[in-house]
N, C-alpha and C positions, 0 to 999 in steps of 0.2 A: 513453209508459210505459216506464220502463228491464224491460231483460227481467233476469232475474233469472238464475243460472247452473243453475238450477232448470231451470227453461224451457228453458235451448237441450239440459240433459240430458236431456226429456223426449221433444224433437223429435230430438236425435242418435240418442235410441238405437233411436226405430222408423225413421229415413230410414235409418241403417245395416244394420237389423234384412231390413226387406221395401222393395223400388223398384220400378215397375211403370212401363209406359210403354203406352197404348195405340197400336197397329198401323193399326186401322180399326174404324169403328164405323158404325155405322145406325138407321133405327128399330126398339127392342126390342133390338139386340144390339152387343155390341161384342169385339173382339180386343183381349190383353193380353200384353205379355211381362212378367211377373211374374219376378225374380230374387229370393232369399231367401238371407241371408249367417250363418244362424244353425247354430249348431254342435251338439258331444255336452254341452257344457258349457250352453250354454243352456237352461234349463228353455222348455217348451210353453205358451202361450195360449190358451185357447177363443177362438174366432172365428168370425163368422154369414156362411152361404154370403147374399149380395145379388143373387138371380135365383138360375136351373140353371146349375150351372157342370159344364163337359167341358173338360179340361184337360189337355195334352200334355206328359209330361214330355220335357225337351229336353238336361236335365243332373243330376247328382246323386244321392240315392239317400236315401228320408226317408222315416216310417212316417206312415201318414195314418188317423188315427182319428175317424167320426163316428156315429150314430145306425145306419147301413146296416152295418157292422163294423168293421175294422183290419185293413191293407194294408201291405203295403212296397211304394213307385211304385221305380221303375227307369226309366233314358230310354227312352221307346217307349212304354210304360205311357200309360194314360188315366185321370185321378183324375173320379168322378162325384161330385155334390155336388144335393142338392134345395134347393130355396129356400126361405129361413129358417132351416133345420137347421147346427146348432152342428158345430163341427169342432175337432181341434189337429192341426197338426205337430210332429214330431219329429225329430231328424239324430241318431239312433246311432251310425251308420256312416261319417259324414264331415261334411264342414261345405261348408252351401252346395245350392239345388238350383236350377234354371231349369224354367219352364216355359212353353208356350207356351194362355192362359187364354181360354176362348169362354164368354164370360159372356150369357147369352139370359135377356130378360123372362119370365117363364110364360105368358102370353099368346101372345108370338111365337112359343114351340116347342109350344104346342099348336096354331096354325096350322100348322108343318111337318109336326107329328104326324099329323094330319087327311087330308094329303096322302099318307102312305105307307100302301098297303096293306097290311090287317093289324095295325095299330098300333091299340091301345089307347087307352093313356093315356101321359102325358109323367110318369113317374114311377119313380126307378131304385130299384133293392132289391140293389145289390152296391157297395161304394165306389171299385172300378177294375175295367178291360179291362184283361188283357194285350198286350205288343206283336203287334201283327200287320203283316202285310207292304203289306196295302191302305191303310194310315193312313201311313207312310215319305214318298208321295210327297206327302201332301196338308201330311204338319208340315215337309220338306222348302222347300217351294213359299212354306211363313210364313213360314219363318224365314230366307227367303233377304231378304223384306223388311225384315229387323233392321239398322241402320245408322248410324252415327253420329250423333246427335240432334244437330238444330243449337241452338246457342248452349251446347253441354257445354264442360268445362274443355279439354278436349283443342282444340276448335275455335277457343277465344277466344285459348288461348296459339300457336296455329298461324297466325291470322291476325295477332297482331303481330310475332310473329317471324321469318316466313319468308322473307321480303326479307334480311332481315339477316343467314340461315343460308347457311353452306356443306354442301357436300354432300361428307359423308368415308368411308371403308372402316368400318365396324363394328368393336369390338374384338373379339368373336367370327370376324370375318369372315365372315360372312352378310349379304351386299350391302352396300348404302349405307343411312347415316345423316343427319339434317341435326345441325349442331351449331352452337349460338351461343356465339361468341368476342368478350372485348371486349380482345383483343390478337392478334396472329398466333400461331399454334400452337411453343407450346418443343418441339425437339429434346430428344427423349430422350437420345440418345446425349451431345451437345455441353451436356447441363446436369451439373454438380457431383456429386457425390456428395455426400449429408447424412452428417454426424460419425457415427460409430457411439456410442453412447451405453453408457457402463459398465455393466453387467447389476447389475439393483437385488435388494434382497434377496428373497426370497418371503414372504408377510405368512404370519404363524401361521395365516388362517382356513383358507387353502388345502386347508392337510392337516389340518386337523380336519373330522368326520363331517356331513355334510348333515344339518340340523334334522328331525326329523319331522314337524314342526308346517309344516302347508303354509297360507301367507299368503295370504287375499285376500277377497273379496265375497262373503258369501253370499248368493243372491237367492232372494226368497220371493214364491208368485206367489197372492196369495192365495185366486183365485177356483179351484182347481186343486182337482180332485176334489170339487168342490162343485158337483152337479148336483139337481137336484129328481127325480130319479127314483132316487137312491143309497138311499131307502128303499123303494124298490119289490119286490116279491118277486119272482121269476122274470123269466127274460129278456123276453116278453110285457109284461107292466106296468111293469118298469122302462121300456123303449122306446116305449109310451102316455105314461109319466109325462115321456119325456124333448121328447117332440114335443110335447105337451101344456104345458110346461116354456118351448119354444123359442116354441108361437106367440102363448103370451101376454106373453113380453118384447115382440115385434115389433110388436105391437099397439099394446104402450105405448109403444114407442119411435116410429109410426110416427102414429096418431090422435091424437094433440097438434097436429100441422101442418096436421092436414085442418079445414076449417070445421066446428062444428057440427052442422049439418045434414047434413053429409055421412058422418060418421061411423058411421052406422047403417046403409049401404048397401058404402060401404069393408071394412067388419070381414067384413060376408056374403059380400061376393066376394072376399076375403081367403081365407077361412077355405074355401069352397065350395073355392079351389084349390088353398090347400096342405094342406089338413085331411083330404085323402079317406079318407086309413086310421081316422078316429074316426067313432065314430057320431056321431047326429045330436043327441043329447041332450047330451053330451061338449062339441063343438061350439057348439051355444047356451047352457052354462054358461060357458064361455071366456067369448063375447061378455057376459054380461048382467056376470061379473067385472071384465072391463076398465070396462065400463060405467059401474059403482058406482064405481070409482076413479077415472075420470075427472071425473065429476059429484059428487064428494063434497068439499063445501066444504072439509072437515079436510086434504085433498090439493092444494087448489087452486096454492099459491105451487108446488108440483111442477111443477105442468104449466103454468105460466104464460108469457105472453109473454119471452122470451131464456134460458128454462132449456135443458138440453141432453140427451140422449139418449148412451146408451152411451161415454161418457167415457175415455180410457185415461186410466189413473196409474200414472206412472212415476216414480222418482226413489230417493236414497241417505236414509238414516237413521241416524244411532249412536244405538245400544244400551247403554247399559253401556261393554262394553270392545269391542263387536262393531261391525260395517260392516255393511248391510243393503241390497240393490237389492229396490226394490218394484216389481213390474210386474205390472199386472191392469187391469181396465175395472171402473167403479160405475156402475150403469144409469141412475142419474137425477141430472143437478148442476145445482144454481141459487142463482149470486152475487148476493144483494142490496146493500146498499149499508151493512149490518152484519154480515151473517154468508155465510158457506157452508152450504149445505145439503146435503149427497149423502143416496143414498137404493139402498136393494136391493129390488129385488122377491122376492117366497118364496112360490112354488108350491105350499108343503108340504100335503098335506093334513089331517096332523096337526098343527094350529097348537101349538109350546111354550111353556108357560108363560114371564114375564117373566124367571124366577130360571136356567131352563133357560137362552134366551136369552142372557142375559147373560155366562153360562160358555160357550158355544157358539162355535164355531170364527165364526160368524157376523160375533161383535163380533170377533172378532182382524180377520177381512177389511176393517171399516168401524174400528176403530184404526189400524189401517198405510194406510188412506186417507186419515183423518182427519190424524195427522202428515206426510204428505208435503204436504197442502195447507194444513196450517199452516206452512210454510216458506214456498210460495209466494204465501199472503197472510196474513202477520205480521201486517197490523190486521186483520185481520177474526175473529169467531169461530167455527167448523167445530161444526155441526152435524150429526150421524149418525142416520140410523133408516133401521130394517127395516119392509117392507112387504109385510104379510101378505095375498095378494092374495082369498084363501077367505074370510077373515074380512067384509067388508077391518078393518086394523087398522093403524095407523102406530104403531109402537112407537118412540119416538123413548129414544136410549141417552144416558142424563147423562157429562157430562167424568171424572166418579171410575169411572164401568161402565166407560168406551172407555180412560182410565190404566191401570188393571188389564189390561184385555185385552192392553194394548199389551206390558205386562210379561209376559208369558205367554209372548210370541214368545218370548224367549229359555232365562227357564226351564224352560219345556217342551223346550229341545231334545234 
């Protein structure tokens, strides 16, 4: 299949974005050096913590907002994270952060749990620890293990060159260099002088005023401030509505894979561990909604055999006269052999009318998804709906609702 230049925009810009490498891993846990190359200019992504993550910052300086509050980490700093719970970063203050990532199963750290006297429960309620002097020598000790990874760019041009390098003073003058020659080094002294060249005129733009009009990509992220608990009242029930929010995507993203049969026992022990802060009735609503979604023939091609879960879409769009970067995730995509299908799940628990809907920031989100993956499959035809998980209700939006929406983006600006 030719990749299209779609695709490797898709894959550049998160391999560029976020790289990780893991360190060491085991049963239940693993060590990660997570590096992140994104800036003030960068807009923020929702992202789902995968296990409890305790996270060392190493480098940088970025605000970290999820469900537990908003933080600025600092190196030294400890980023806490519960498992399933949604998160974004941010870089205000510079571009770029490192950190050193202890990603543990919930099962594994409530065995450690168990073992420390005093200890509760495996479950954090502040987003960071400050630096402290006890944690220096333990992120110290990791990161002395950070190393050259083999077969990186560095290694592979090192290995065929190095034979063939000599070894010369630095032009800083800070030690030795190797340097590949495919002739003997020219004498500065003993080579020519180049012509001096007649001084050319200075072009008009010069000295005329810098444009104010500043040139370049607007990027519109469209899942951004679109959380299922934004109509919640008080900080109490927006933060029910938001974990409420996060463990029924994970649900559906994650009971698809599981057989059958098993999925009634999965959701319970699912939910028994991350759910603790909901009552018990809260709880088995979640379950019996995923439920009905699951086993609801009208959903079925959703969740069928090679559809996918939590998708990023990325990519460029013209507007009009305008550039556009789209970067977000669509919770449910499944390519048949005519069309695309994506799909949103919506927590709301006041379900909107169709007409609401359709004006709704909702369809702008599944418009800017929908053209970006009509690029990347020209024959096929993009299929959009909202899925209302209360109801349940598949709202699926016609090509003339998702054109409108799509034109919105820019008039609205």
């Amino acid at each position: 299949m030719v990749v299209t230049s779609l695709a490797w925009e898709i894959l550049l810009f998160f391999i560029m974005a976020l790289a990780s490498r893991v360190l060491a891993s085991g049963p239940g846990w693993r060590v990660q050096d997570v590096v992140c190359t994104s800036g003030p200019h960068d807009p923020p992504f929702e992202e789902r913590h995968d296990g409890v993550c305790i996270a060392a910052v190493t480098g940088g300086t970025f605000r970290y907002r999820s469900s537990l509050g908003s933080a600025v980490l600092a190196p030294g700093a400890l980023l806490l994270g519960n498992d399933c719970h949604c998160f974004e970063c941010s870089h205000d203050h510079g571009v770029g952060d490192r950190c050193l990532s202890f990603r543990l199963a919930p099962e594994f750290l409530e065995t450690v749990v168990s073992s420390v006297p005093g200890a509760r429960r495996a479950f954090f309620s502040v987003p960071r620890l400050p630096p402290h002097d006890r944690l220096l020598p333990v992120i110290a000790a990791a990161e002395g293990r950070n190393k050259i990874p083999d077969g990186c760019w560095y290694q592979l041009v090192d290995d065929a060159l190095r034979e063939a390098c000599v070894s010369e003073p630095a032009d800083d003058g800070d030690g030795e260099v190797l340097r590949f020659r495919k002739g003997p080094p020219v004498e500065t002294a003993a080579a020519s002088a180049p012509p001096v060249a007649a001084p050319s005129a200075v072009p008009d733009w010069l000295r005329a005023d810098a444009s104010s009009v500043i040139a370049g990509v607007r990027t519109v992220t469209p899942s951004s401030g679109d959380d299922d608990g934004s109509r919640a009242s008080g900080v109490g029930l927006r933060a029910e509505a938001l974990l409420r929010g996060s463990l029924t995507h994970r649900l559906l993203q994650s009971l698809p894979d599981i057989p059958v049969e098993r999925r009634a026992q999965a959701a319970e022990e699912f939910l028994a561990r991350s759910a603790e802060g909901l009552a018990e009735d809260i709880r088995q609503k979640i379950k019996e909604e995923v439920d009905v979604l699951l086993n609801h023939s009208g959903f079925a091609e959703l969740f069928a055999p090679g559809s996918r879960a939590e998708v990023p879409i990325v990519g460029r769009l013209i507007l009009g006269t305008e550039t556009i970067r789209v970067s977000g995730q669509v919770d449910r995509l499944v390519v048949t052999e005519r069309s695309v299908l994506i799909a949103d799940f919506k927590t709301d628990r006041s379900v909107p009318s169709r007409i609401v809907a359709e004006q709704s920031k909702y369809a702008q989100q599944l418009a800017l998804y929908r053209a970006v993956l009509a690029k990347l499959y020209p024959e096929k035809s993009v299929r959009a709906a909202l899925i209302w998980t209360e109801v349940p209700d598949l709202m699926e939006l016609s090509s003339e609702v998702l054109d409108a929406a799509l034109a919105r983006v820019t008039s609205t600006r």
